[in-house]
C-alpha positions as CSV (number, residue, x, y, z in Angstrom):
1,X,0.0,0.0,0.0
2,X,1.0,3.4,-1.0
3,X,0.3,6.8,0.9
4,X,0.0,9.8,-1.3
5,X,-1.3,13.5,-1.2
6,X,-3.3,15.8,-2.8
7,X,-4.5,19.7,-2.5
8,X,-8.1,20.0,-1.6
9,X,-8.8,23.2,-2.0
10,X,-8.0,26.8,-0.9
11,X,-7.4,26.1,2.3
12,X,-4.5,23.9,1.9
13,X,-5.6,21.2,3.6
14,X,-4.1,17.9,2.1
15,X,-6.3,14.8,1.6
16,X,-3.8,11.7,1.6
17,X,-5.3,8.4,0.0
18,X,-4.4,5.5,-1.1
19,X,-2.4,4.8,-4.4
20,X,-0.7,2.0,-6.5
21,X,2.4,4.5,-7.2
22,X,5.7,4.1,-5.5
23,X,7.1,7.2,-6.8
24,X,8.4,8.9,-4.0
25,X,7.1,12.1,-5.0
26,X,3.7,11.0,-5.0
27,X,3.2,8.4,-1.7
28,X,5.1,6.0,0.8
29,X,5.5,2.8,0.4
30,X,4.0,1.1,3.8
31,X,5.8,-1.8,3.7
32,X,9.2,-0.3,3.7
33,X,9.0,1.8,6.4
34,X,10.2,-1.1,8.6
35,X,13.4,-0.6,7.4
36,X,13.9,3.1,7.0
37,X,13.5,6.6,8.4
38,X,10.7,8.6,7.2
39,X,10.8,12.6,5.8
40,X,8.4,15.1,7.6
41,X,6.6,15.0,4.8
42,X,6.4,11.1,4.7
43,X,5.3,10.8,8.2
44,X,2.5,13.1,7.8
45,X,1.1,11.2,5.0
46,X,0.8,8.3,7.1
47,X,-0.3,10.5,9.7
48,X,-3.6,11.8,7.8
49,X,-4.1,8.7,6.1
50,X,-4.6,7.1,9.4
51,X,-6.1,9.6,11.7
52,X,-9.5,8.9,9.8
53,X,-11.5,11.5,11.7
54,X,-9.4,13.8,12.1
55,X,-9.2,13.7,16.3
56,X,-5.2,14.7,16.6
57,X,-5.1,10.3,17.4
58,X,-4.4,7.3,16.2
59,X,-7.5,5.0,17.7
60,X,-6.5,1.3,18.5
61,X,-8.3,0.7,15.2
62,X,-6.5,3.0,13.2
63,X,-3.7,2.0,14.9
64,X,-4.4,-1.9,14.0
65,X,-5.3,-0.8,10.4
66,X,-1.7,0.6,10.5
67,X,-0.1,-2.6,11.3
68,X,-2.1,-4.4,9.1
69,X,-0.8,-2.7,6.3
70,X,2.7,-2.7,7.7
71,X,2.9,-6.2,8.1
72,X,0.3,-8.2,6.5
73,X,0.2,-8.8,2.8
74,X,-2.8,-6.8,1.6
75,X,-3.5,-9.0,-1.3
76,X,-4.6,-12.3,1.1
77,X,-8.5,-11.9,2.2
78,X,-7.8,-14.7,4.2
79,X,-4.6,-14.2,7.2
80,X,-3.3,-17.4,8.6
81,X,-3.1,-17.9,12.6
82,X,0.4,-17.1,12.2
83,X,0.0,-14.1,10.9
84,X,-2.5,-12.8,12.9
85,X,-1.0,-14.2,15.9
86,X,2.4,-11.8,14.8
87,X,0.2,-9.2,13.5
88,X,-1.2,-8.8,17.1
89,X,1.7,-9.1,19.0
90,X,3.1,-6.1,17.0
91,X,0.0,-4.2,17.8
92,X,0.6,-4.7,21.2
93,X,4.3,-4.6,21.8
94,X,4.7,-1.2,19.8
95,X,1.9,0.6,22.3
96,X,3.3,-0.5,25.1
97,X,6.6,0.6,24.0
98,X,5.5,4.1,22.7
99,X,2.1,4.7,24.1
100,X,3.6,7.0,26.9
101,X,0.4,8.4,28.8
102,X,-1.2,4.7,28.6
103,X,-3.9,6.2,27.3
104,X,-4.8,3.4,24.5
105,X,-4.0,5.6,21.5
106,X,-1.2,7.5,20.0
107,X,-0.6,11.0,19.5
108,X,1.6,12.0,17.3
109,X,4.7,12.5,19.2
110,X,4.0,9.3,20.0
111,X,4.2,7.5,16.6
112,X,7.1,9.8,15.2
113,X,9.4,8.0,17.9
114,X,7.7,4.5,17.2
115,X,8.2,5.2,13.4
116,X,11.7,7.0,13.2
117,X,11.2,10.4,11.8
118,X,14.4,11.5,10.3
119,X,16.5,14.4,12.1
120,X,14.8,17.5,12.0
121,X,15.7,19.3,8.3
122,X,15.2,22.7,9.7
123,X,17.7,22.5,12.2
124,X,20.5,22.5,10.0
125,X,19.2,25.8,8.8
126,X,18.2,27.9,11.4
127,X,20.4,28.0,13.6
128,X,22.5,29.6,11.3
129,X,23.8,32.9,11.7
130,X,21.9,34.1,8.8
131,X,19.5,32.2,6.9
132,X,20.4,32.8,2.8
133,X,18.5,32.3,-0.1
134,X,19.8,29.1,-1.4
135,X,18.7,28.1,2.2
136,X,15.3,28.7,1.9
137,X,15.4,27.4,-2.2
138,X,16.7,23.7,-0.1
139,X,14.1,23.7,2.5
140,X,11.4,24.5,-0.4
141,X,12.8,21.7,-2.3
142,X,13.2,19.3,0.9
143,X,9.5,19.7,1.7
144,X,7.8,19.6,-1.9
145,X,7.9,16.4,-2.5
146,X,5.7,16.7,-5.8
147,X,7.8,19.8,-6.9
148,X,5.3,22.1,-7.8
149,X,7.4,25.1,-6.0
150,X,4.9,25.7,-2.9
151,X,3.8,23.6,0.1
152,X,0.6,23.0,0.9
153,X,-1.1,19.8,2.7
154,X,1.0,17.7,4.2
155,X,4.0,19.6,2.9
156,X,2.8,22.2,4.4
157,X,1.9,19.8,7.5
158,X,5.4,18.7,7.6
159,X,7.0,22.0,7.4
160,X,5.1,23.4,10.6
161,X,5.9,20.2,12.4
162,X,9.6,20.6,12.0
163,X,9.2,24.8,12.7
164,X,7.2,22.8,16.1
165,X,10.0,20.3,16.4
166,X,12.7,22.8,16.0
167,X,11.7,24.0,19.9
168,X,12.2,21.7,23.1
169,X,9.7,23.7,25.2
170,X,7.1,23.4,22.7
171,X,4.9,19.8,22.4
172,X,5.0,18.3,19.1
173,X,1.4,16.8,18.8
174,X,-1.7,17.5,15.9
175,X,-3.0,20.4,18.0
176,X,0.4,22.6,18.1
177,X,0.8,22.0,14.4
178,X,-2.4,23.5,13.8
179,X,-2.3,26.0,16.0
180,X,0.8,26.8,14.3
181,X,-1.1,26.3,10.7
182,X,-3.1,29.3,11.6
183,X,-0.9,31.9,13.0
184,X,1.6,30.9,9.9
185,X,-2.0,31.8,7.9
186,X,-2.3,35.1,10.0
187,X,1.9,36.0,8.7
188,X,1.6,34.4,4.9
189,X,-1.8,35.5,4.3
190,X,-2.6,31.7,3.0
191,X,-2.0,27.9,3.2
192,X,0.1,27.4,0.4
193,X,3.6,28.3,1.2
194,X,6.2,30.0,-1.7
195,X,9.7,30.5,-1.6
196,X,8.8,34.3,-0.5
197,X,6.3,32.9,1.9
198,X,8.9,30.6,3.8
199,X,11.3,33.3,3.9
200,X,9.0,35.4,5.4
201,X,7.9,33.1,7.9
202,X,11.7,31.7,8.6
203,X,12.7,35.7,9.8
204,X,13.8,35.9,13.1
205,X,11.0,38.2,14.3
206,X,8.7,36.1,12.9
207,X,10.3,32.8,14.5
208,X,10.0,34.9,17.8
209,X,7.0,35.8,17.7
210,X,5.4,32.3,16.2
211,X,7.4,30.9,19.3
212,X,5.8,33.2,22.1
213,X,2.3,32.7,20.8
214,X,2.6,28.5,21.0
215,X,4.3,28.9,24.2
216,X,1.1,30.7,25.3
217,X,-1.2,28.2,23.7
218,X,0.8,25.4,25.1
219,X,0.1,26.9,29.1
């Protein structure tokens, strides 16, 4: 199974579904990501493919769908004991391992450790002593992964998570990043990000003050 992205509409919001591709621009391919580290970008495909109603969770049973595609082959209608029997004890070991609050779901702190993000992109750039142009032209290129020159969806998604990321005292979970969505909205005057747009938002004022007003929300 493949996870892949697409715009919506004006509001940027990125509807991920399934897809037979495994062009790397357009989706992930589930079944390898037991053996590598995921992009921002991937992991919030996976993130918004599984999150079916959209409650800032993964559910035991989109949790278990997860795993089903992760490990089961999803052309068999029919699973053997065996397979069910390691199917479940996946299920299980990985929330016990990474369900932290014991709260029978995961948020999405939660999975990123279980699933190996890769190290934050945006790091490497700002904490630079001055962020350049061909800076912001790699983080455009880093984050679009169907190179259309903007980011929007989970592009966008992924972008914000890593700005979230980028700062210990704030909590990386599906409520920051939107609260984050919308006061990057209130700076960019939209959800589709541009190379203007990014360096707008990456200034330092703007990084301040996109930092005091999650710290508030965070309280």
């Amino acid at each position: 199974a493949v996870v892949s992205t697409q715009s919506t509409g004006d509001d940027g919001e990125g509807e991920v579904k399934m897809s037979s591709s495994k062009s790397p621009q357009l989706g992930v391919d589930i079944k390898k990501l037991r053996n590598k580290k995921l992009t921002s970008t991937e992991f919030m495909q996976v993130w918004f493919h599984y999150d079916k109603d959209r409650s800032g969770y993964l559910e035991y049973v989109e949790f278990s769908q997860f795993m089903k595609d992760l490990f089961l082959n999803k052309n068999c209608t029919d699973f053997t004991p065996e397979q069910v029997e390691k199917y479940t004890k996946e299920v299980i070991n990985l929330m016990d391992t990474y369900d932290e609050n014991r709260d029978g779901r995961f948020e999405m702190n939660e999975l990123a450790k279980a699933l190996k993000i890769e190290e934050n992109y945006l790091n490497k750039i700002i904490n630079k002593k001055a962020i350049k142009d061909k800076h912001i032209q790699s983080i455009l290129k880093h984050y679009d992964s169907n190179e259309d020159e903007r980011l929007q969806g989970c592009e966008l998604k992924a972008f914000v998570g890593d700005l979230v990321r980028s700062t210990p005292d704030i909590p990386y979970n599906y409520a920051m990043i939107e609260q984050a969505c919308n006061y990057i909205e209130e700076m960019s005057g939209g959800m589709t990000l541009d190379v203007d747009a990014i360096k707008l938002i990456l200034s330092l004022d703007n990084r301040q003050q996109l930092h005091r007003k999650l710290s508030q929300h965070a309280r």
